[in-house]
N, C-alpha and C positions, 0 to 999 in steps of 0.2 A: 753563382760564382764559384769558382775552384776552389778549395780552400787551399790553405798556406800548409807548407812543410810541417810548421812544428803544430798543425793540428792533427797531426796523426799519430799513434800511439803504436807499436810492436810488441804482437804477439808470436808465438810461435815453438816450432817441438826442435831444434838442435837441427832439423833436416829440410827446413823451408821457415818463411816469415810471412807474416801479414801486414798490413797498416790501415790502423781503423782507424775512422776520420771521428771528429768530436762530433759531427750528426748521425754518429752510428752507420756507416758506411763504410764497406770494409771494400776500401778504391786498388787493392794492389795484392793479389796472393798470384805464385808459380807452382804449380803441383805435377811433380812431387819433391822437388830439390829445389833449391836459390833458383836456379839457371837456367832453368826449365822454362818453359811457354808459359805467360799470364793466362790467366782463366777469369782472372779479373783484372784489367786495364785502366780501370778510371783514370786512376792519377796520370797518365799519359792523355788522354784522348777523353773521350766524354763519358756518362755512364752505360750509354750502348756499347760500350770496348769492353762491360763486365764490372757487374759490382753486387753489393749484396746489403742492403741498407735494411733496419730496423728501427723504428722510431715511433713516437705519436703520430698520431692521423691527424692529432690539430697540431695548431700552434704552439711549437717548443720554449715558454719562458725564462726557463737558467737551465744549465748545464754542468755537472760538475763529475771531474772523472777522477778515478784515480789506479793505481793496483792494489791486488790486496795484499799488504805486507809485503815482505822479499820475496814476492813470487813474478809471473811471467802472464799471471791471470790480470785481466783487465776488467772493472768495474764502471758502465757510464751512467749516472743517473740523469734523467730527464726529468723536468719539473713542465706541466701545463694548468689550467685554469681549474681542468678538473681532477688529476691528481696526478704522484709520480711513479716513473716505474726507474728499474735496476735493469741496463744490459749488460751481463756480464759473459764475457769473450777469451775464449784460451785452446790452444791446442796442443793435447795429451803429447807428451814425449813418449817416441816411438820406440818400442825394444827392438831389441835385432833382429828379431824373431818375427817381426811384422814389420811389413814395407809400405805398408798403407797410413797415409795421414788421415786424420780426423782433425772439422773443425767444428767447436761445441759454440753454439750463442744459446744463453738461455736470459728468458726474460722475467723478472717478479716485479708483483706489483708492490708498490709502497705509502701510498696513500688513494682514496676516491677512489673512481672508476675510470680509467684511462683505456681508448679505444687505439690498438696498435697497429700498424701497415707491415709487412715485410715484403721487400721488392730482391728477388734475387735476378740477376740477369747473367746467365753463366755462360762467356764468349773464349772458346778455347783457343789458345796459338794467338795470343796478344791483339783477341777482340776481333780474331776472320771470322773463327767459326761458328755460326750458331750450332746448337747439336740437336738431337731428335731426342725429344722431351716424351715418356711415359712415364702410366702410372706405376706401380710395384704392385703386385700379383695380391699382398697382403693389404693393401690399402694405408698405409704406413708412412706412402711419400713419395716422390718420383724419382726415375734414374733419366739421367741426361749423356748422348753420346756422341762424338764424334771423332773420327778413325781412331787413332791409340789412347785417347783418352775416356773415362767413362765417370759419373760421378751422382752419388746417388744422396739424396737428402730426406731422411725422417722427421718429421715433426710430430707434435704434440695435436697438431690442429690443422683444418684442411687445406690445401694445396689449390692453385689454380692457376689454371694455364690463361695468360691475355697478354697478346701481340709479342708473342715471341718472345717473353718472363715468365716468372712463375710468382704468385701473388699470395698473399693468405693478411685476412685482417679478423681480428676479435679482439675483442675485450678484456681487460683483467686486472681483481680488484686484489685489496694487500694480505700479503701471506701468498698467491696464488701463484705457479710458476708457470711457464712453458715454452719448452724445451726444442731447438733445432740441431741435428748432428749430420753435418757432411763428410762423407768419404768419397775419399779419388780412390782410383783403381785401376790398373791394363782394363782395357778395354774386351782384353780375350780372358780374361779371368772373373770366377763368379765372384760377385760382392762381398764383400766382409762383413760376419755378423754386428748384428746391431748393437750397438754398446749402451750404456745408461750412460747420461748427461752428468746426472748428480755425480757418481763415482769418478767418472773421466774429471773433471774439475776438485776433486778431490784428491784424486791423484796426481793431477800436476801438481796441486798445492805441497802435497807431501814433499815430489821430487826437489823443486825448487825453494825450499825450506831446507829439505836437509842437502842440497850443495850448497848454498848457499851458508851453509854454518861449521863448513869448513873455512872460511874467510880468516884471516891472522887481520883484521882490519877494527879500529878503534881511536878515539879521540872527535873532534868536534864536527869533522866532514866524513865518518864511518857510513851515515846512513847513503850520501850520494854517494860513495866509493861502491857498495855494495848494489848500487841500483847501474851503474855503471857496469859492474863486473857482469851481472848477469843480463846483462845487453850484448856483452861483446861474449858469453856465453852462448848465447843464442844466434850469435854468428858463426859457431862452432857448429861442424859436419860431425854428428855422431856418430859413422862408421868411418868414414876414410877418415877424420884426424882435419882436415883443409879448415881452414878460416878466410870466411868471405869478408871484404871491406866491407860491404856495405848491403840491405837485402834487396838494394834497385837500379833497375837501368837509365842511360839518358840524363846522366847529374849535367846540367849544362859547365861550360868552362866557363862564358860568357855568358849572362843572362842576354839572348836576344841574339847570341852565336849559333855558328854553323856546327860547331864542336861539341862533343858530350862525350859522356863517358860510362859506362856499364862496371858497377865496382861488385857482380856475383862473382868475383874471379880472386882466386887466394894470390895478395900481391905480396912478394919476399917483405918488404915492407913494412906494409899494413901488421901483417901477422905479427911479427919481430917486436911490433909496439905491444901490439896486444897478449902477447906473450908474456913480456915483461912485467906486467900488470899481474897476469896471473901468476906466475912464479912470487912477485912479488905479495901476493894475497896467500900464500901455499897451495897455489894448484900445482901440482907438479902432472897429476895425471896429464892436462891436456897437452904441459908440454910435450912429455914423451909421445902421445899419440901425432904431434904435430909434426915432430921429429922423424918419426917413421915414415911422415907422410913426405916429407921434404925429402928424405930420401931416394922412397919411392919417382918422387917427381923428376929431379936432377940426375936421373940417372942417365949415365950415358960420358960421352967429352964435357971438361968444365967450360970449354968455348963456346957451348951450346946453350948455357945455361939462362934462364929468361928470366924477366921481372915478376911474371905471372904467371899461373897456372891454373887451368881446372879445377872443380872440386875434387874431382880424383885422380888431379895429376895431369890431367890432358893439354896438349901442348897448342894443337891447330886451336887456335881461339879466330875465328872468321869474323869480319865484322860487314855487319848487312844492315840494310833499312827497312821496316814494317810497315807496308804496305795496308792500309787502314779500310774498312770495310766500305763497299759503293755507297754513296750517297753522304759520306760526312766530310767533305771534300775541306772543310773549315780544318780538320785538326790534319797539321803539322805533320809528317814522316821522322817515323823513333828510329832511330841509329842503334843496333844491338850490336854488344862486342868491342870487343878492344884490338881486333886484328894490326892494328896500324903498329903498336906499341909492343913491341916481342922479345925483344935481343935486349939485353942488362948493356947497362954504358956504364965501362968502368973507367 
């Protein structure tokens, strides 16, 4: 069964988002920005459209998730008969200086001896394309590719290719960790070195600790105000400045309508709310950066001027249907785009 909206959790580095499901399935990432092509689908179509699940190999008996502190890092623990493990899920905030995402799952045990599965299924361009799976020259992991996109996973433990996934199970008892780290990349460009797991996760902890204590925020609702602010942080574009409603496509208008909606797109709006929040918290930086961005965007006659924009301004917003890969004829055609919706009505 599909799971429901608020079983999914957001993680993510300022320049794309995830949403990882409380069975440890990560149903929905676009790499390398909001707007970009899924590479994982699920939450649209099924889990052949792309996903990336971690879990026991038995039976899951409680579940209990949380973040760690004011950060952006995600924590799931799993409980079965024979003991539990910790997945914990985050992806390092990118510097400028690097355009490549990273995303870390690492797993430790926490009680018995618990046998784990990992099922990745990586379908680029919203679940068409399978990509051509080898191994890495160092035995380290596989890269996976298909035309512009290219994406390589290291692990801690071995890989294995079955019907068009990539698979890996073992065991592991408490204290024990190990470690997954995926990088997207151009496709014509070589790989990015390999990073540590532990430090990447470290490092986001730091980052989102110390933004987050910039906050002017205090009294009885402080702690959701501040898990709030860095939600809609994380809907902030780290170079261009843009803030996306929302990190997914397809929100129906109607449940069980012909209508939906695509909110990767910075709506005057949306932002203006979100804005306001943060000024109101003292961020001042993102407004100025948002500021320059709005600029940037409306440039031109004020008649021209639209409800929505690109991550970096861009105005053509087309809106098309996803055409869903042969043989799953059951899931439904996703609507990308807001083309219909352009011109401000004043």
């Amino acid at each position: 069964m599909p799971l429901l909206i608020e079983d999914y959790a957001l993680i993510g580095d300022c320049q794309t988002a995830a949403l990882v499901g409380r069975d440890g399935s990560i149903d929905w990432l676009c790499l390398p920005r909001f707007d970009s092509a899924a590479c994982f689908a699920a939450l649209l179509g099924t889990p052949e459209h792309g996903r990336w699940r971690i879990a026991p190999a038995g039976e899951v008996t409680k579940i209990t998730r949380r973040y760690r502190g004011d950060t952006l890092i995600l924590e799931t623990d799993m409980e079965t008969e024979q003991g539990s493990i910790r997945v914990t899920d985050c992806m390092p905030v990118r510097c400028r200086e690097s355009h490549s995402p990273h995303l870390v799952r690492s797993v430790t045990g926490l009680t018995g001896k618990v046998a784990v599965h990992s099922e990745l299924k990586i379908r680029f361009d919203y679940g068409n394309d399978i990509p051509w799976v080898r191994r890495l020259d160092d035995g380290s992991g596989i890269s996976a590719i298909a035309g512009p996109d290219m994406i390589v996973l290291r692990a801690d433990v071995p890989l294995e290719g079955k019907d068009h996934h990539t698979a890996s199970d073992f065991s592991i008892r408490p204290g024990e960790t190990v470690n997954f780290v995926m990088h997207w990349f151009p496709s014509y460009k070589q790989p990015p070195a390999a990073i540590d797991a532990g430090e990447a996760i470290s490092d986001a902890e730091k980052f989102w600790q110390g933004w987050i204590s910039v906050a002017k925020v205090e009294g009885r609702w402080a702690e959701a105000i501040k898990r709030s602010l860095i939600t809609l942080k994380a809907l902030t574009h780290w170079e261009t400045g843009g803030i996306v409603a929302a990190p997914t496509t397809s929100l129906p208008e109607q449940l069980g309508g012909p209508r939906n909606w695509d909110y990767r797109f910075c709506w005057l709006r949306d932002a203006t709310f979100t804005l306001q929040a943060m000024i109101g918290a003292g961020y001042h930086e993102e407004a100025a950066a948002w500021r320059s961005w709005l600029s940037r965007a409306i440039a031109g006659s004020p008649e021209e001027v639209q409800i929505m924009y690109g991550i970096s301004g861009e105005r053509r917003l087309t809106e098309w249907e996803v055409d869903w890969l042969p043989g799953y004829e059951n899931s439904k055609p996703v609507r990308i785009g807001n083309g219909a919706a352009t011109q401000l009505q004043i």
